[in-house]
C-alpha positions in Angstrom: 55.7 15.4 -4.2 59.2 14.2 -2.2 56.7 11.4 -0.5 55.2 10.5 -3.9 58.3 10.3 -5.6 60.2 7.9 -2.8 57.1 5.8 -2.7 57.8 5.0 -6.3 61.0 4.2 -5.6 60.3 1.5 -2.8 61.4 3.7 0.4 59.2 3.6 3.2 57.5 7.0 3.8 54.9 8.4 6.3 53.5 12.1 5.4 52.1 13.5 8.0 49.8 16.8 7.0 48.7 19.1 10.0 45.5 20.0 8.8 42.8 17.0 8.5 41.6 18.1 5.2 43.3 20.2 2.4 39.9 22.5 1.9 41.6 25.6 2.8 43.1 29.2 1.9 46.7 28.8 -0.4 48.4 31.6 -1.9 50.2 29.9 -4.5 47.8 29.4 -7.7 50.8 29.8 -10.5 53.1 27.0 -11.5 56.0 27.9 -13.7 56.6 26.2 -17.2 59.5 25.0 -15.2 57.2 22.6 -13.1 55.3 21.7 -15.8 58.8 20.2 -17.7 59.3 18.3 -14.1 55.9 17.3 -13.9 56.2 15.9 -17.0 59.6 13.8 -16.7 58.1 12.3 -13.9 55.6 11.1 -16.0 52.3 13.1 -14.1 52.0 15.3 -16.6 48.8 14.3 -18.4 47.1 13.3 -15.4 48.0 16.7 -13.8 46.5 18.7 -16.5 43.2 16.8 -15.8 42.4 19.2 -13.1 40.7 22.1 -13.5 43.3 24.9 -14.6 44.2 28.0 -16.8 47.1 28.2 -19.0 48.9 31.6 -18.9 51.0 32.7 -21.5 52.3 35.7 -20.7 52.8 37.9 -17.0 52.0 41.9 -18.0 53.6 44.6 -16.4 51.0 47.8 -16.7 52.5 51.3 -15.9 50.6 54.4 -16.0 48.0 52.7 -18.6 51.5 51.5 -21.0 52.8 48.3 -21.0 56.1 48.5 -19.1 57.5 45.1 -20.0 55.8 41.3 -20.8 56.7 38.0 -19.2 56.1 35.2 -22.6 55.9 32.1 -21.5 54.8 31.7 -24.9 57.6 32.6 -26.6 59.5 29.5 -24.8 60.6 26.3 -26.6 57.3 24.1 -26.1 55.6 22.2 -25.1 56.8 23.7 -21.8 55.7 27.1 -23.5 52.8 28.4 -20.7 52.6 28.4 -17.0 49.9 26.5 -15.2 47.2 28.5 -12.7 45.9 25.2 -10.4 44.3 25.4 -7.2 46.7 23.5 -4.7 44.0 21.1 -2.6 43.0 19.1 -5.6 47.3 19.1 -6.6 47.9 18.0 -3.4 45.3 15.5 -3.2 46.4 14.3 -6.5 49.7 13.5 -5.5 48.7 11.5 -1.9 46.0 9.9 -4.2 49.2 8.4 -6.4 51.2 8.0 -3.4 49.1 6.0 -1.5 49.0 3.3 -4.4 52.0 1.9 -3.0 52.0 -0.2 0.1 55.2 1.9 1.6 53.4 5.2 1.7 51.4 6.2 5.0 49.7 9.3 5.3 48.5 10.8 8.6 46.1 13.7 8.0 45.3 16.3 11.4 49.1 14.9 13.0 50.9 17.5 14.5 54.9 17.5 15.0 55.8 17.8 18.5 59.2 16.9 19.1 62.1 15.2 17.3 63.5 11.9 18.4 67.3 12.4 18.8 70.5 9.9 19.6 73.7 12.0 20.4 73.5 14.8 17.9 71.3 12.5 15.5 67.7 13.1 14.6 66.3 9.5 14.8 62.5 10.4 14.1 59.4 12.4 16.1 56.8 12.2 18.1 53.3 13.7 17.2 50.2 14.3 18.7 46.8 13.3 16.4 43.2 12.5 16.8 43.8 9.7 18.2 46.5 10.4 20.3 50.3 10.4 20.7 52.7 8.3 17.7 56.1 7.9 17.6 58.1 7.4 14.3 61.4 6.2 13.7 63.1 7.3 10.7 66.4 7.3 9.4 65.2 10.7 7.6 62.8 13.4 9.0 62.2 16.1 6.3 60.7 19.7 6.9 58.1 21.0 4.4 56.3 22.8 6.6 56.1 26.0 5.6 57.8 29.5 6.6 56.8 29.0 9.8 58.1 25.5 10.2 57.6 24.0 13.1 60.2 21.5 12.5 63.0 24.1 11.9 62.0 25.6 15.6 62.5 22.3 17.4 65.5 21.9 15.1 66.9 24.6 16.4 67.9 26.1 13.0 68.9 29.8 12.6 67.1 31.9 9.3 68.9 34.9 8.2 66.2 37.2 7.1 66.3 40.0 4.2 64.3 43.4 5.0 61.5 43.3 3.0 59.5 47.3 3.0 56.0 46.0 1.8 52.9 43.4 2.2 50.1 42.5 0.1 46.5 42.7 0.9 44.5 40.4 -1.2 40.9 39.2 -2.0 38.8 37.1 -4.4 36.6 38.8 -7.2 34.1 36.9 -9.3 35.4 37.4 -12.5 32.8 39.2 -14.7 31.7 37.1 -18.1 32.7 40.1 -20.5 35.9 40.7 -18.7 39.5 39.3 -19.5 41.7 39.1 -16.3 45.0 38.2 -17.5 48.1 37.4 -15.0 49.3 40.9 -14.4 50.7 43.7 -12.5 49.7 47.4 -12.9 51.1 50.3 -11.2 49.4 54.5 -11.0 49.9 56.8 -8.7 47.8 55.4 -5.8 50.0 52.2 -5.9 50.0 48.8 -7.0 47.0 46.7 -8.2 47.9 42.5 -9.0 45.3 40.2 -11.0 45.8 36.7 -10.3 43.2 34.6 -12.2 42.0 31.3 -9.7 39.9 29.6 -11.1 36.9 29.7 -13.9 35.2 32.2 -11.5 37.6 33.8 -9.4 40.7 36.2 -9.6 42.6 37.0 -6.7 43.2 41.3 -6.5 46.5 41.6 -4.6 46.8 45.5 -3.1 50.5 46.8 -2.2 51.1 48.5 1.0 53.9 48.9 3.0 55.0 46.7 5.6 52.8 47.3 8.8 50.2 50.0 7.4 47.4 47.2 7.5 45.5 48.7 10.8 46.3 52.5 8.8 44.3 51.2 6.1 41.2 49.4 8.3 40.9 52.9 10.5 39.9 54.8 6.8 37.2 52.2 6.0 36.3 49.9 3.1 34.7 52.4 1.3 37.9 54.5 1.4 40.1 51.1 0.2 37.4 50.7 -2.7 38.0 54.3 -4.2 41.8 53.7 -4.2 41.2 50.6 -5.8 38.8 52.1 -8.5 41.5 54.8 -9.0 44.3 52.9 -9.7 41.4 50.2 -11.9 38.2 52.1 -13.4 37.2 48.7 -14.6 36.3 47.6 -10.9 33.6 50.3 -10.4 30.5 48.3 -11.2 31.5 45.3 -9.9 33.4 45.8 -6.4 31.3 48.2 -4.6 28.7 45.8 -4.8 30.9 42.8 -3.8 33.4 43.8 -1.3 32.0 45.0 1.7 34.2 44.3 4.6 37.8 44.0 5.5 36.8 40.7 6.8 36.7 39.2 3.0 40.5 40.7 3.0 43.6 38.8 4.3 47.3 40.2 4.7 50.1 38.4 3.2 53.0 39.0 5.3 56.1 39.2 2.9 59.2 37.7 4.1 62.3 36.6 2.6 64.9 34.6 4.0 67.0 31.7 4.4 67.6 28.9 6.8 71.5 29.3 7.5 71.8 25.4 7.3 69.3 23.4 5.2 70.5 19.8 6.9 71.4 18.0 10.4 72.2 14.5 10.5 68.6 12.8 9.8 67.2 15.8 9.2 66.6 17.8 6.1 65.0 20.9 5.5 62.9 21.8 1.6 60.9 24.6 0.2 59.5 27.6 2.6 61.2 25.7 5.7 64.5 25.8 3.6 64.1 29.5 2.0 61.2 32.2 1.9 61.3 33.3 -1.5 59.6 36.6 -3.0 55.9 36.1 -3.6 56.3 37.1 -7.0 55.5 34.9 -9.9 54.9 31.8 -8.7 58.6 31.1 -7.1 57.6 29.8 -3.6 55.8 26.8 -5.8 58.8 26.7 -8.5 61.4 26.3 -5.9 59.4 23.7 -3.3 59.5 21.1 -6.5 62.4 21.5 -7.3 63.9 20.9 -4.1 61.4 17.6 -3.9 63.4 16.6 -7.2 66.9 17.0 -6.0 66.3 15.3 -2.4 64.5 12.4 -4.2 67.9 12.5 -6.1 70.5 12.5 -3.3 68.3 10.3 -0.9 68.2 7.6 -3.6 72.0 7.5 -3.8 72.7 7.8 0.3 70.6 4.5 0.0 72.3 3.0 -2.7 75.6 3.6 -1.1 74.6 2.1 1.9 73.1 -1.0 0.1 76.6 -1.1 -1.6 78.4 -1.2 1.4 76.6 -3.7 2.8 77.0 -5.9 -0.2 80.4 -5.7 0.0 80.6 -6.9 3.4 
């Protein structure tokens, strides 16, 4: 979004995206109404809501079989009343899609980051290792979006402080059942903690609550043993999930971390979203937060310019 958004605004920009498609696993399917009001005063709005989605109007809280509090979106000042449930590849394809309309914008798809370019103390661009080979690229800005694990932080040298965090999810997709409404919520019994994320017409993602390192634990007792737990906490999934999950294999273990990078910029070098701070997994905020960082760098990178453009006019 940062790239798409300086393209528009006439600054030279090359994105360079690890992977060499966007076909893959993402855990973030919810966009706040909060993203939807920034979609829209960038003017993407409409086009956004052209890709397949849900609206979701309201984030249940389920305790014991009563309903422990509500999240209404709907009950917000509209049209930003709902949040938005969007797969990210066709999102992010979107947004290099309008990027790429502008002669400024270069995007390099399956390019690693390997090392920063540096002069004194000043980050001055980075080298990377593609398909094809070795690049080098000079910039007089090098931003970070890659992720809690960013790789760019690491060669930067940049401290996180981390908070303890006691649990991790474990999480699957379900085909939804036709007769069957999945909204966006949380529900908690004695056995633990079930979460319904709807993904799709087809899909919801079940996210399972365990505490922090009892993965293996739970793999020694079996699948069989996982599903009862499941069914116990959720009768509704006894027809359906004996039948479709089968193997830990179809499971995957979200590691939940929360943290911040002590310092979010060097000279040339900026840091945004998961790179910058590892937010709770909770509600969409990873997503929430990324944007908006993208909106406020667009902001101050646009003025650094102008400054300088300033100065030298005034020489």
């Amino acid at each position: 979004m940062l790239s798409y958004l300086l393209a528009r605004s006439g600054v030279g920009i090359a994105l360079l995206e690890r992977h060499q498609d966007l076909d893959r696993e993402f855990r973030g399917y919810f966009f706040q109404p909060l993203v939807l009001k920034l979609f829209d005063q960038i003017g993407l709005l409409d086009k956004i809501l052209q890709i397949p989605h849900q609206h979701v109007d309201v984030f249940k809280f389920v305790d014991h079989g009563k309903m422990l509090f509500e999240v209404r979106f709907d009950e917000l000042d509209p049209p930003y009343n709902y949040g938005l449930n969007m797969p990210q590849p066709p999102l992010l394809e979107f947004f290099i899609r309008e990027a790429s309309q502008f002669p400024n914008f270069t995007y390099f798809g399956g390019t690693t980051a390997k090392e920063l370019m540096k002069q004194d103390n000043s980050v001055i661009g980075l080298k990377a290792r593609s398909a094809e080979g070795e690049i080098e690229l000079r910039s007089r800005l090098v931003v970070g979006a890659d992720g809690r694990y960013s790789t760019i932080r690491k060669l930067a040298d940049m401290s996180q402080t981390m908070d303890k965090f006691e649990f991790d999810f474990v999480w699957f997709d379900m085909p939804k059942r036709l007769e069957k409404d999945y909204p966006l919520q949380i529900k908690i019994e004695d056995r633990g903690m079930l979460i319904y994320i709807p993904k799709g017409e087809d899909l919801v993602q079940v996210g399972w609550v365990i505490r922090k390192k009892t993965y293996p634990e739970l793999v020694k007792k079996g699948i069989d043993d996982f599903i009862r737990t499941l069914i116990a906490v959720e009768p509704d999934l006894q027809d359906a999930l004996p039948q479709y999950l089968t193997s830990f294999k179809q499971c995957s273990v979200l590691d939940i971390q929360v943290g911040m990078t002590d310092e979010w910029v060097k000279d040339g070098l900026l840091l945004i979203g998961d790179a910058a701070h590892i937010a709770s997994p909770f509600s969409g905020q990873g997503n929430s937060l990324a944007i908006q960082d993208a909106v406020v760098a667009h902001d101050a990178i646009m003025k650094a310019i102008a400054s300088l453009a300033r100065c030298k006019s005034r020489r």
